[in-house]
C-alpha positions, 0 to 999 in steps of 0.5 A: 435080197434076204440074209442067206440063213446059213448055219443059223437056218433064218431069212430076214430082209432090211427095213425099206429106206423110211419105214417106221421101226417100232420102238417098243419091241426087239425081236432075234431070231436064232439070235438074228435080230429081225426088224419090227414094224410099226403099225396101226390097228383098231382099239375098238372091239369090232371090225366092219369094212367101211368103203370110204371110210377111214377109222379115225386115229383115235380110235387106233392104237400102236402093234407091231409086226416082224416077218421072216424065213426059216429053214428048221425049228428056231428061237423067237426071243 
């Protein structure tokens, strides 16, 4: 269950037990802090869908991503 967004007008949600956090990025919104995730995506230029095919960790880098739910214009920091 989201964080009511009361005053501040920002829905944000916990981190899943055992989700890798980034340890790159912060991120407030309205002065909330918002979990960042962290992730792999491609390094390489172009993307082709491969069935059966997993790109090989080397060919990755780290990015991270955050999500979350607002009600008005907000401040990202």
């Amino acid at each position: 269950m989201g964080q009511n967004p009361g005053v501040k007008g920002v829905v944000t949600w916990p981190a899943p037990a055992g989700e890798t956090l980034s340890e790159d990025y912060t991120l407030r919104v309205n002065g909330r802090a918002v979990p960042v995730y962290s992730c792999r995506v491609s390094a390489v230029p172009f993307n082709q869908v491969w069935p059966g095919y997993q790109r090989p960790v080397d060919q990755t880098e780290l990015a991270g991503f955050a999500y979350w739910e607002m009600t008005r214009p907000v401040t990202v920091k």
